[in-house]
Each structure stands twice: as structure tokens, then as C-alpha cells.
HTML snippet that shows the backbone in 3Dmol.js (N, CA, C, O; Angstrom):
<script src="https://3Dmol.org/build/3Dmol-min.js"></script>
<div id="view" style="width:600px;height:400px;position:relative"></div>
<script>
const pdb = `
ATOM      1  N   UNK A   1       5.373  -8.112  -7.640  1.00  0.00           N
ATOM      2  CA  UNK A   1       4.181  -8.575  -6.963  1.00  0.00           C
ATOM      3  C   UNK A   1       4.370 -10.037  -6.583  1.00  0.00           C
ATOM      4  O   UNK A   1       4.953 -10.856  -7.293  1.00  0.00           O
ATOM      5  N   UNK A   2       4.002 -10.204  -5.784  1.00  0.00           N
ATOM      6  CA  UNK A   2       3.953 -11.570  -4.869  1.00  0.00           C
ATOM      7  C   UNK A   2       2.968 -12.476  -5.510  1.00  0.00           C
ATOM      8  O   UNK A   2       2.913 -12.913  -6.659  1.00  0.00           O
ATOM      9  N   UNK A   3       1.812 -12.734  -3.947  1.00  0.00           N
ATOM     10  CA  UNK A   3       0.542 -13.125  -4.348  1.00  0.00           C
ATOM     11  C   UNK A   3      -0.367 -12.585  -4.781  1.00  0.00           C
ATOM     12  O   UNK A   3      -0.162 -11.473  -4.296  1.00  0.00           O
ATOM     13  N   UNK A   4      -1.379 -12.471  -5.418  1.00  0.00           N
ATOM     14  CA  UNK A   4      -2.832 -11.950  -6.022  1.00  0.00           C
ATOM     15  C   UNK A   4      -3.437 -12.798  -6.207  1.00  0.00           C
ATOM     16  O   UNK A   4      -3.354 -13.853  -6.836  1.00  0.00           O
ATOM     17  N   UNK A   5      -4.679 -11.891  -5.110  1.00  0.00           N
ATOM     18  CA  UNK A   5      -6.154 -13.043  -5.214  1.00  0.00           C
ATOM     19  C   UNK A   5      -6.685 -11.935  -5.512  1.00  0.00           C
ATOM     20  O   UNK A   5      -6.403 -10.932  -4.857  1.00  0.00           O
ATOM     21  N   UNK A   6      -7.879 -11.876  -6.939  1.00  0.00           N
ATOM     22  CA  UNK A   6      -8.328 -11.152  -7.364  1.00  0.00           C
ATOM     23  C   UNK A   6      -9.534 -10.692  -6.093  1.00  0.00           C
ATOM     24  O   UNK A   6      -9.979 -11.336  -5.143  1.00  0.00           O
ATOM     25  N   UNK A   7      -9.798  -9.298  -6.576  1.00  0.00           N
ATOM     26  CA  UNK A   7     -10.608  -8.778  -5.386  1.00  0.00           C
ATOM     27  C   UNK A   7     -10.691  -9.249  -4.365  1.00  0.00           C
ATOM     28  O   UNK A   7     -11.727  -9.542  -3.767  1.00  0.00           O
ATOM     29  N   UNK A   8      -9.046  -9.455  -3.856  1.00  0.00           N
ATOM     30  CA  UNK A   8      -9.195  -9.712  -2.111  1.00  0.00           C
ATOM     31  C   UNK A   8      -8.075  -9.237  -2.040  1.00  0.00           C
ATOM     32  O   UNK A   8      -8.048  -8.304  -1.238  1.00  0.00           O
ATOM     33  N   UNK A   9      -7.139  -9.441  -2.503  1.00  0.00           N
ATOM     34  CA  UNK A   9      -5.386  -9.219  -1.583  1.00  0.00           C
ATOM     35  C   UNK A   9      -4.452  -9.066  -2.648  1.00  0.00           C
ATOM     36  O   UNK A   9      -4.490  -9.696  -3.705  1.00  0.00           O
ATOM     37  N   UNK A  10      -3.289  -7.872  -2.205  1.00  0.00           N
ATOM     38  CA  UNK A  10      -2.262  -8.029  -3.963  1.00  0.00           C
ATOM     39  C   UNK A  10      -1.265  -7.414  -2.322  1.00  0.00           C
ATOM     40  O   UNK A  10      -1.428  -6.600  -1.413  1.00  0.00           O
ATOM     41  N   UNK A  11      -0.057  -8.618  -2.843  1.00  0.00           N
ATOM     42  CA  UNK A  11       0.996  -8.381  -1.638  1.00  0.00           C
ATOM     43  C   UNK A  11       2.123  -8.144  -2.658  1.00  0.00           C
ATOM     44  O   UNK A  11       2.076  -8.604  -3.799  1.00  0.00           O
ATOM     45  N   UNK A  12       3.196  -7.360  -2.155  1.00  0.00           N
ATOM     46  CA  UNK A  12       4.105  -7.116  -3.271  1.00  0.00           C
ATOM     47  C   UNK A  12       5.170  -6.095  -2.342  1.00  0.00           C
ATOM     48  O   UNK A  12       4.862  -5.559  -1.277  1.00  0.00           O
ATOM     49  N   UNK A  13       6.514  -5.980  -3.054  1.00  0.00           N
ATOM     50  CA  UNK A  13       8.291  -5.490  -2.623  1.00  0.00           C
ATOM     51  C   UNK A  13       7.735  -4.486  -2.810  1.00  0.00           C
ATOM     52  O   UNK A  13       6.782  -4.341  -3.576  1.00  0.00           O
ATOM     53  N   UNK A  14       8.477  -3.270  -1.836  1.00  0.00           N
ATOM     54  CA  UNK A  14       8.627  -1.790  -2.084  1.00  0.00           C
ATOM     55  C   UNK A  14      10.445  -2.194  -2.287  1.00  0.00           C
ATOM     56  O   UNK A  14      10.991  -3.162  -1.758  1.00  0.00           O
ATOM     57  N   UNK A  15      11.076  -1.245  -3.115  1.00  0.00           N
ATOM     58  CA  UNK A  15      12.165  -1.398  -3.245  1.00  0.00           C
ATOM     59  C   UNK A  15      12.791   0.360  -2.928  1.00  0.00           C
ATOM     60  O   UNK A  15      12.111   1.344  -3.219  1.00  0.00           O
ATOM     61  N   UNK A  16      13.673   0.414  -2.527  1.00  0.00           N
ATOM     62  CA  UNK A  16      14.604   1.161  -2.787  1.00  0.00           C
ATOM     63  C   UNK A  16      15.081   2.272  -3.978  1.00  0.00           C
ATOM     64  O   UNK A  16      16.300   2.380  -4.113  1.00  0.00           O
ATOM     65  N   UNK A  17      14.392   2.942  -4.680  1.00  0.00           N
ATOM     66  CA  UNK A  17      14.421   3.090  -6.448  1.00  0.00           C
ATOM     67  C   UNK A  17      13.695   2.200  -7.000  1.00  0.00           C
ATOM     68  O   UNK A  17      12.727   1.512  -6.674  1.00  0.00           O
ATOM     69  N   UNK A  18      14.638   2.403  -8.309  1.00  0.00           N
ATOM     70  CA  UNK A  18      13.799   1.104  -9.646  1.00  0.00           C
ATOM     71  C   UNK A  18      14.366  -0.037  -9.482  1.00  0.00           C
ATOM     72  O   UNK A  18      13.698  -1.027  -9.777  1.00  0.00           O
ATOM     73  N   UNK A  19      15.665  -0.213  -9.000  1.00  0.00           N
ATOM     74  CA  UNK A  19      16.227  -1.583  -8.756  1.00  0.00           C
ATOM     75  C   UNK A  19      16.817  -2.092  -7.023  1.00  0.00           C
ATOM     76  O   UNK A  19      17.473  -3.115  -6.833  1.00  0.00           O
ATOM     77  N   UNK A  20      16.569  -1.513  -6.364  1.00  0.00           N
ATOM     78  CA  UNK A  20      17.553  -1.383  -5.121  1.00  0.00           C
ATOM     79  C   UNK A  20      17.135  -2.316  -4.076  1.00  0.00           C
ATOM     80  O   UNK A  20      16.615  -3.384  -4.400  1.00  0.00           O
ATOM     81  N   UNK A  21      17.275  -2.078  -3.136  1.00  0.00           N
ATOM     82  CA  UNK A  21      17.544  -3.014  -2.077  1.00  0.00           C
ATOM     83  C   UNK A  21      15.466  -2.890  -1.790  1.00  0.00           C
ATOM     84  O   UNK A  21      14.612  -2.044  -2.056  1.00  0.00           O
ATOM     85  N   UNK A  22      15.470  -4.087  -1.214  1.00  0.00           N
ATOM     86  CA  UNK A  22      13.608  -3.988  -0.130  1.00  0.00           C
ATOM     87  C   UNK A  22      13.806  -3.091   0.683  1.00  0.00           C
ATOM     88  O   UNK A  22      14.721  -2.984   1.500  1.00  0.00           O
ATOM     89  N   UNK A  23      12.852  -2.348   0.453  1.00  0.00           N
ATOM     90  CA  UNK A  23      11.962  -1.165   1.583  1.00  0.00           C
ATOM     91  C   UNK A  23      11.481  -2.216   2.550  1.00  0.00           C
ATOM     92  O   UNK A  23      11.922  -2.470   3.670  1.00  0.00           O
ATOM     93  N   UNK A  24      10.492  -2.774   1.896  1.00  0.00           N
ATOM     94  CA  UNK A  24       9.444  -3.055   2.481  1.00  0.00           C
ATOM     95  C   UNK A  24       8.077  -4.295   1.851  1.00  0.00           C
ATOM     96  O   UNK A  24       7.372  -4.419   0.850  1.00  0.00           O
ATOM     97  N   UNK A  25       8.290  -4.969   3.085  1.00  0.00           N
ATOM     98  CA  UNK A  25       6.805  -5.895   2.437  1.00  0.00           C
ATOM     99  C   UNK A  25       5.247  -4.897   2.629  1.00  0.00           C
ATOM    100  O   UNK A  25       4.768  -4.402   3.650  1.00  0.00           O
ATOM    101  N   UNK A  26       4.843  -4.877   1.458  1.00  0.00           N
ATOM    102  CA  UNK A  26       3.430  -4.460   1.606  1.00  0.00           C
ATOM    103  C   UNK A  26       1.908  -5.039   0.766  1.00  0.00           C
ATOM    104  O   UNK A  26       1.930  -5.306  -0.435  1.00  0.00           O
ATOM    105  N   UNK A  27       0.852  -5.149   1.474  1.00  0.00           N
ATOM    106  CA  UNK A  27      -0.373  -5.587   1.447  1.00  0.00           C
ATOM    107  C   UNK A  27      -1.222  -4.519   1.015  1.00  0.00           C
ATOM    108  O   UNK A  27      -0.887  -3.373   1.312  1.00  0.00           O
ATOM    109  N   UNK A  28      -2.342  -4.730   0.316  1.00  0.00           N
ATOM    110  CA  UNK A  28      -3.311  -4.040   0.127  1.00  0.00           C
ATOM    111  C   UNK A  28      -4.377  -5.265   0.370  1.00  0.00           C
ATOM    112  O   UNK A  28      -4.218  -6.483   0.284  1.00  0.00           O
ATOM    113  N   UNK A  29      -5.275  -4.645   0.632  1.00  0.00           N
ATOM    114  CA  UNK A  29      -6.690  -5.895   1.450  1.00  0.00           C
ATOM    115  C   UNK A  29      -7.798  -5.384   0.775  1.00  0.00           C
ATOM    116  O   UNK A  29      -7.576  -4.206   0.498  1.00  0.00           O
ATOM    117  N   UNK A  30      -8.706  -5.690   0.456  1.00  0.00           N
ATOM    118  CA  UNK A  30     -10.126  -5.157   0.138  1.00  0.00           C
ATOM    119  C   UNK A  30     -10.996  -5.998  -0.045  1.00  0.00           C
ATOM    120  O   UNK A  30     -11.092  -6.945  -0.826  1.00  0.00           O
ATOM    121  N   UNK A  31     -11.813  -5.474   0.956  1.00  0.00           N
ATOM    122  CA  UNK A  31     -13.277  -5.916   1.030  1.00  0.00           C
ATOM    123  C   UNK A  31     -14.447  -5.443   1.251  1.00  0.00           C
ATOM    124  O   UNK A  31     -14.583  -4.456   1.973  1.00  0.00           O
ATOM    125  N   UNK A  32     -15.437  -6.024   0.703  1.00  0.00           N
ATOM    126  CA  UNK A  32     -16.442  -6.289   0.017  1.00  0.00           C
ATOM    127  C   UNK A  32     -17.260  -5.259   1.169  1.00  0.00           C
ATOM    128  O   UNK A  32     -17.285  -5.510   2.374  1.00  0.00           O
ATOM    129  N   UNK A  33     -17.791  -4.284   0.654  1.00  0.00           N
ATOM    130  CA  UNK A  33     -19.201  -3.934   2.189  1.00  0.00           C
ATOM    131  C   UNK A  33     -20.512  -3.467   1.073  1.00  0.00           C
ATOM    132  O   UNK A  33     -20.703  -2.291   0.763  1.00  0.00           O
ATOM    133  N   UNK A  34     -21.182  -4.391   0.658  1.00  0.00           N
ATOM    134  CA  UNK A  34     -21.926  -4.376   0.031  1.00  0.00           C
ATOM    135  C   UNK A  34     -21.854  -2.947  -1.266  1.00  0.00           C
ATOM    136  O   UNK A  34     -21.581  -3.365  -2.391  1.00  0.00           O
ATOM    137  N   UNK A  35     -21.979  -2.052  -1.207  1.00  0.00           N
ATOM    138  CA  UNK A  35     -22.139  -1.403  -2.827  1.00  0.00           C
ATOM    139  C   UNK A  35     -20.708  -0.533  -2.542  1.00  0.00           C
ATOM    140  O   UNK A  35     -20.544   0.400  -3.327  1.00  0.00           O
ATOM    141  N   UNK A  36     -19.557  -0.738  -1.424  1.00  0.00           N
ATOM    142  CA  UNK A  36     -18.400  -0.421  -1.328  1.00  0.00           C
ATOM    143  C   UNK A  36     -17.568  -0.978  -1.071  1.00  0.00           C
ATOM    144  O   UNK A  36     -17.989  -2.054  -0.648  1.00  0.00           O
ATOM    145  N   UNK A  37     -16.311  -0.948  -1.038  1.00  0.00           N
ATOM    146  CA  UNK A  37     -14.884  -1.447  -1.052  1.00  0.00           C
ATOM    147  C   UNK A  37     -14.083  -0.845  -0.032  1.00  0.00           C
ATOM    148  O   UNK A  37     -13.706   0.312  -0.219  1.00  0.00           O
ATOM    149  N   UNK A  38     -13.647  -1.658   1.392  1.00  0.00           N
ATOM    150  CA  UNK A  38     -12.970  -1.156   1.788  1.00  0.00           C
ATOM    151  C   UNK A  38     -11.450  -1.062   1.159  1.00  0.00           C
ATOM    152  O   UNK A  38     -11.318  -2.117   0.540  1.00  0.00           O
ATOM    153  N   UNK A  39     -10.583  -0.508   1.067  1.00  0.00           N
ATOM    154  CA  UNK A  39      -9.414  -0.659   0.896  1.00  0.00           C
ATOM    155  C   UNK A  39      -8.209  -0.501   2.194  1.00  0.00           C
ATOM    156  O   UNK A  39      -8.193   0.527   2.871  1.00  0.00           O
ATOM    157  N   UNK A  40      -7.284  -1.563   2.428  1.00  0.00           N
ATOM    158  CA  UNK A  40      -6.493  -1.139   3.579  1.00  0.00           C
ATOM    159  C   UNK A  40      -4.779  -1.576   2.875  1.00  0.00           C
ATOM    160  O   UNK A  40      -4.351  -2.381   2.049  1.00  0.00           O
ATOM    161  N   UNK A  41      -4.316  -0.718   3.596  1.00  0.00           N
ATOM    162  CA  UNK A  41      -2.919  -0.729   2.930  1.00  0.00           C
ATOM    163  C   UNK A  41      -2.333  -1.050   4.356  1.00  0.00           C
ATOM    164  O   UNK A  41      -2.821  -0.770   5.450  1.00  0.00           O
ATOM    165  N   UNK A  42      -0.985  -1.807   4.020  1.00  0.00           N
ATOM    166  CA  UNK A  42      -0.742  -2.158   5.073  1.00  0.00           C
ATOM    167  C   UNK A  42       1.467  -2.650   4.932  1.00  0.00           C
ATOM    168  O   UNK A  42       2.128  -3.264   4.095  1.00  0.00           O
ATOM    169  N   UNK A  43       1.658  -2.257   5.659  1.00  0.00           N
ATOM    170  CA  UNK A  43       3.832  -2.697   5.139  1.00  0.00           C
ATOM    171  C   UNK A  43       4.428  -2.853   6.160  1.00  0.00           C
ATOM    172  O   UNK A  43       4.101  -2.226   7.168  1.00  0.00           O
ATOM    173  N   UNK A  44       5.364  -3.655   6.153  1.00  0.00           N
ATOM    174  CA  UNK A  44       6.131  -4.239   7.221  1.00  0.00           C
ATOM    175  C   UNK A  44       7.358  -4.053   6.697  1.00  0.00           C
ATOM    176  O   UNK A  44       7.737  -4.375   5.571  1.00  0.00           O
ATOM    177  N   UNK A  45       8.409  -3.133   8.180  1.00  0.00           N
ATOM    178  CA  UNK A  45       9.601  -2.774   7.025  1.00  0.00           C
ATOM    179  C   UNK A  45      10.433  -3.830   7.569  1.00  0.00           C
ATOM    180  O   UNK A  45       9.904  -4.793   8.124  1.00  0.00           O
ATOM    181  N   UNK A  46      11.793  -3.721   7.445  1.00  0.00           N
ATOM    182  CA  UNK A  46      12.775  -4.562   8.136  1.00  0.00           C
ATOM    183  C   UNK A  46      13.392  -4.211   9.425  1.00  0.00           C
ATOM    184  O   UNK A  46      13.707  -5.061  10.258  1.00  0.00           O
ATOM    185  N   UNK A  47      13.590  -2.707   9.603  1.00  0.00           N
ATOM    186  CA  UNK A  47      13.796  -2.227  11.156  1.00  0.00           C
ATOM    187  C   UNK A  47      12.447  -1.004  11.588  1.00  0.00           C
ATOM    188  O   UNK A  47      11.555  -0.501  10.905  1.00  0.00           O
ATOM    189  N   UNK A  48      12.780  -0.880  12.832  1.00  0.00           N
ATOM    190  CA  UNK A  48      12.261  -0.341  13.216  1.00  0.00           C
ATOM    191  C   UNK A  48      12.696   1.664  13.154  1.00  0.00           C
ATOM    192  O   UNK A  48      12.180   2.676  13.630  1.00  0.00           O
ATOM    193  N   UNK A  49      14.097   1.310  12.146  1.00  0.00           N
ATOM    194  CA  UNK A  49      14.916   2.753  11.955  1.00  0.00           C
ATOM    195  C   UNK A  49      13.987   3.390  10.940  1.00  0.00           C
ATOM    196  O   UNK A  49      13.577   4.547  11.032  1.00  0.00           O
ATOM    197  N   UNK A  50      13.665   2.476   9.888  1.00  0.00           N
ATOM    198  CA  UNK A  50      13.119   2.431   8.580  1.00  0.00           C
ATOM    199  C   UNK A  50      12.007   2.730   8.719  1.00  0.00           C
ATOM    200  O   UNK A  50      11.500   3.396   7.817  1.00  0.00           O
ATOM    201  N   UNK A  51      11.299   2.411   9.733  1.00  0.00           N
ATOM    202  CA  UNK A  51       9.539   2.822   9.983  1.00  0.00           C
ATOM    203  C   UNK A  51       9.227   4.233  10.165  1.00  0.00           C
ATOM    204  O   UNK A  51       8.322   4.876   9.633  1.00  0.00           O
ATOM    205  N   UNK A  52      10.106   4.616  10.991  1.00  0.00           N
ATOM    206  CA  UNK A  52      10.531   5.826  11.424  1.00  0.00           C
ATOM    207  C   UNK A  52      10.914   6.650  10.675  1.00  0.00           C
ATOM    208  O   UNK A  52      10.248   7.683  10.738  1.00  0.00           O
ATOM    209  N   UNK A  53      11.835   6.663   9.865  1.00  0.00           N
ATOM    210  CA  UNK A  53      11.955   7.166   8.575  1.00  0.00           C
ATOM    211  C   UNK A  53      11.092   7.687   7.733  1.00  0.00           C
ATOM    212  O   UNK A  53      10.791   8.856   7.489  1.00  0.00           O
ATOM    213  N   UNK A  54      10.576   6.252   7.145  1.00  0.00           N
ATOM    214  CA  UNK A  54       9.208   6.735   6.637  1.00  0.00           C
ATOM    215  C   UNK A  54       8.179   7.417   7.131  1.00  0.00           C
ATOM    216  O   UNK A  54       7.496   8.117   6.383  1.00  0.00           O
ATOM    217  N   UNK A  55       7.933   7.318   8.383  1.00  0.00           N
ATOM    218  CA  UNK A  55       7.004   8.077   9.319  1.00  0.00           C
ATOM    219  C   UNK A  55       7.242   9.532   9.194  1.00  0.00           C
ATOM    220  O   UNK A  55       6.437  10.458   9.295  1.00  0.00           O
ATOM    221  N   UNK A  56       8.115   9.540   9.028  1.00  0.00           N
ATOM    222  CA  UNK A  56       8.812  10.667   9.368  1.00  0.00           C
ATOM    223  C   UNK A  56       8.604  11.932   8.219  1.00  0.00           C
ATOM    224  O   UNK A  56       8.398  13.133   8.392  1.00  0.00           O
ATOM    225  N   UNK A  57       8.752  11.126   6.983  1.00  0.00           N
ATOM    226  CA  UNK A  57       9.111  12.380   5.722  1.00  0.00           C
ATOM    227  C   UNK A  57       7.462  11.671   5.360  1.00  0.00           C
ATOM    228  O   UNK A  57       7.257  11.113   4.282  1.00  0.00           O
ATOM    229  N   UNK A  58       6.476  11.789   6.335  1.00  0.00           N
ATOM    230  CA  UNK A  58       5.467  11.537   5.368  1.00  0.00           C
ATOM    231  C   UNK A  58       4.466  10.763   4.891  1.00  0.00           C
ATOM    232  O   UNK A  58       3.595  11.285   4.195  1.00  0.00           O
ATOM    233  N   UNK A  59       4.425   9.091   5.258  1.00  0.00           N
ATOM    234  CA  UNK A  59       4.090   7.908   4.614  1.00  0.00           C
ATOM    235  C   UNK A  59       2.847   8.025   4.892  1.00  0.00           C
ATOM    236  O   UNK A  59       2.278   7.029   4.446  1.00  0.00           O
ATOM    237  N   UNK A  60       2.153   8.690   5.373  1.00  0.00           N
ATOM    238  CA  UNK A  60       0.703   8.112   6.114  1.00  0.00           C
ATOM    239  C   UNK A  60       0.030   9.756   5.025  1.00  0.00           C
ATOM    240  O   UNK A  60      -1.118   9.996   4.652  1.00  0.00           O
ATOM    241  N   UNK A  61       0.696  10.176   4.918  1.00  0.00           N
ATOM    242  CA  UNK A  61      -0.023  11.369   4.558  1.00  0.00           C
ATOM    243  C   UNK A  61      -0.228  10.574   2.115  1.00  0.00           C
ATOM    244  O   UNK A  61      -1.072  10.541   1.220  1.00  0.00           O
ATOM    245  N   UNK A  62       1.145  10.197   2.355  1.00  0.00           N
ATOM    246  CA  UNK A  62       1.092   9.656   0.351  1.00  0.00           C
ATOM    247  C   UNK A  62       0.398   8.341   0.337  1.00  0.00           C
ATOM    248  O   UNK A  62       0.064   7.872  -0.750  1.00  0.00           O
ATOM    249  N   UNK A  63       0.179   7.777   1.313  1.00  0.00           N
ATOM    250  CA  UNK A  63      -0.692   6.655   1.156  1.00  0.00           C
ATOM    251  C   UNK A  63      -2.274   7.047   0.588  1.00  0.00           C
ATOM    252  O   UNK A  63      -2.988   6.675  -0.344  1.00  0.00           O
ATOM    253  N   UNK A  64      -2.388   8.142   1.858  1.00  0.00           N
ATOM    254  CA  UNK A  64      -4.028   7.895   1.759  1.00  0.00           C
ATOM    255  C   UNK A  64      -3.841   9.562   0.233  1.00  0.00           C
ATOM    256  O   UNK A  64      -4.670  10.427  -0.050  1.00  0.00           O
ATOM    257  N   UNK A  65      -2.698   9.369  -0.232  1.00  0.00           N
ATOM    258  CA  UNK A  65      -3.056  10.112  -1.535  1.00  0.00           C
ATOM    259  C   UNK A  65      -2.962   8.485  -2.699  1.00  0.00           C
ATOM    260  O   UNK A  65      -3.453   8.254  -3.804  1.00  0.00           O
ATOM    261  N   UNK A  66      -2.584   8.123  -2.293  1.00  0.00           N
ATOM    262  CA  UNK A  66      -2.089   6.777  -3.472  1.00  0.00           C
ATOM    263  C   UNK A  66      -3.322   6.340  -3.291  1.00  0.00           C
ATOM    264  O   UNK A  66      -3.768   6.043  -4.400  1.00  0.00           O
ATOM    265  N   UNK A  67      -4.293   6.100  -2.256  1.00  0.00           N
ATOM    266  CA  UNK A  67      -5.915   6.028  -2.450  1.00  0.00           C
ATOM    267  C   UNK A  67      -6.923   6.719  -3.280  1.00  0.00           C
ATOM    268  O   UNK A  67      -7.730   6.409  -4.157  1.00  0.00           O
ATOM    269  N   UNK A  68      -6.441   8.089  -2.460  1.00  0.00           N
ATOM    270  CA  UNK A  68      -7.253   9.024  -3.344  1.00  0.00           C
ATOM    271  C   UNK A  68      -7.578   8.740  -4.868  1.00  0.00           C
ATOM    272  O   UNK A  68      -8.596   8.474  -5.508  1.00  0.00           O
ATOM    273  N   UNK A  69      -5.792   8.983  -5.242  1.00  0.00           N
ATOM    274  CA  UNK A  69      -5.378   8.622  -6.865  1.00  0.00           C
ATOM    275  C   UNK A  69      -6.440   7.525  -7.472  1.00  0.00           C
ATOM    276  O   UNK A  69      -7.121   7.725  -8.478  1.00  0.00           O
ATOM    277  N   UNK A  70      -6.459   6.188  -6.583  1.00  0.00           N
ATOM    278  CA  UNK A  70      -6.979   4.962  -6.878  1.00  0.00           C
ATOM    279  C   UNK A  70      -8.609   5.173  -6.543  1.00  0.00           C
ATOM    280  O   UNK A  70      -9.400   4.357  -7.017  1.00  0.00           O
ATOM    281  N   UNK A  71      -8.943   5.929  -5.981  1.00  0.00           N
ATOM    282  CA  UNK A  71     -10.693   6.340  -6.125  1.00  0.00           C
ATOM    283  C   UNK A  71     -11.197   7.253  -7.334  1.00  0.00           C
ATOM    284  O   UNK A  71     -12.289   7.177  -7.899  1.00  0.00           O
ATOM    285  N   UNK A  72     -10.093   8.180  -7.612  1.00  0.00           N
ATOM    286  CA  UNK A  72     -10.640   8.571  -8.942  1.00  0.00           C
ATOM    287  C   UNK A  72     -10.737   8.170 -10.336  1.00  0.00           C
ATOM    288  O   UNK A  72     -11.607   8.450 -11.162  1.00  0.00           O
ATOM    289  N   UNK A  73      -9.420   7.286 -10.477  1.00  0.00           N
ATOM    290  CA  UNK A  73      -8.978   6.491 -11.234  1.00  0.00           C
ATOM    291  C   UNK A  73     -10.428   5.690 -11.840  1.00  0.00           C
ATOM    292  O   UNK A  73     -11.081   5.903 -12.862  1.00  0.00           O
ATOM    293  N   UNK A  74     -10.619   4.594 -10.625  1.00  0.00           N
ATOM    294  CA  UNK A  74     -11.628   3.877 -10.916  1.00  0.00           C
ATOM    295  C   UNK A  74     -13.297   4.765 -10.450  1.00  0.00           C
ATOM    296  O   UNK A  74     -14.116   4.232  -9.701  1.00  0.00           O
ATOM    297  N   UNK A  75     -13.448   5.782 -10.913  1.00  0.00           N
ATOM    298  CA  UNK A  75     -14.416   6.400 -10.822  1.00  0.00           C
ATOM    299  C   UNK A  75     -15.670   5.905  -9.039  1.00  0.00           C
ATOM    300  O   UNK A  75     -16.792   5.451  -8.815  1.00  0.00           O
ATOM    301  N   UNK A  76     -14.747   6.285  -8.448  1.00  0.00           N
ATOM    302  CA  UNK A  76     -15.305   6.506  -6.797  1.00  0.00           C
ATOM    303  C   UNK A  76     -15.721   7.361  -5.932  1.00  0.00           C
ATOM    304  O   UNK A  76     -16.424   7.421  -4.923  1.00  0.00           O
ATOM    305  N   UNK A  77     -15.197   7.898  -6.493  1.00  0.00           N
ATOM    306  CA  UNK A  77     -15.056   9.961  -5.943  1.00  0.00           C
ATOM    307  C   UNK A  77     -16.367   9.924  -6.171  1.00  0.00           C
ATOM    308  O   UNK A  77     -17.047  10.939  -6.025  1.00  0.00           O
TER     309      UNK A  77
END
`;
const viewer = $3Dmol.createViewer("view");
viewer.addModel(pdb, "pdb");
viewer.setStyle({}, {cartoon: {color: "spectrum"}});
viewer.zoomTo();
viewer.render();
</script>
């Protein structure tokens, strides 16, 4: 993990495995809408091969499960 500002922003490495090379820079954002939380996820890879890639086997579909996960978790659902 990078920076963290509590209830606003946690920026942090996607890596490759447990030790490997950067995937990817990625952001999570959240804010405030009165008795809810937006959450936005957000990654910047290094090529444009790599975006694609990920696009590809999936990323948009395990994100908004890595949400999900994180709405039940903290009792949102």
C-alpha cells in the first residue's frame, strides 16, 4: 500500500503473484453520499497489452465481485 487517507483513498501495487513484477497501479476512492458510500476502483497498467489482457480473462466482471465481497463483509447488502 502506498498512500491512505482514511475514508477517502487507499492507493496501492497489484503485483504479479506474491512477489513478482507490478501489474498495476491501483486506487480505490470513496465517498461520502450522505447515509452511503460510493466506492470506485480504479488501475493504471503499464501497457496497453496488459489492459487488454486483463480485459480480456475478466477484470471488470472480479472487481465488481471484490465489491460485492466488501459490501457484505462490512454489512451493506
Amino acid at each position: 500500500y502506498g498512500r491512505v487517507e482514511p475514508q477517502k483513498r487507499i492507493e496501492y501495487t497489484l503485483l504479479f503473484g506474491e512477489n513478482g513484477p507490478k501489474h498495476a497501479d491501483a486506487v480505490a476512492d470513496f465517498a461520502d453520499e450522505g447515509d452511503r458510500t460510493r466506492v470506485t476502483l480504479s488501475m493504471v497498467f503499464a501497457t496497453v497489452e496488459e489492459y487488454e489482457t486483463v480485459k480480456g480473462f475478466g477484470a471488470v466482471k472480479l472487481g465488481q465481485q471484490t465489491l460485492g465481497k466488501l459490501a457484505r463483509f462490512i454489512g451493506a447488502e
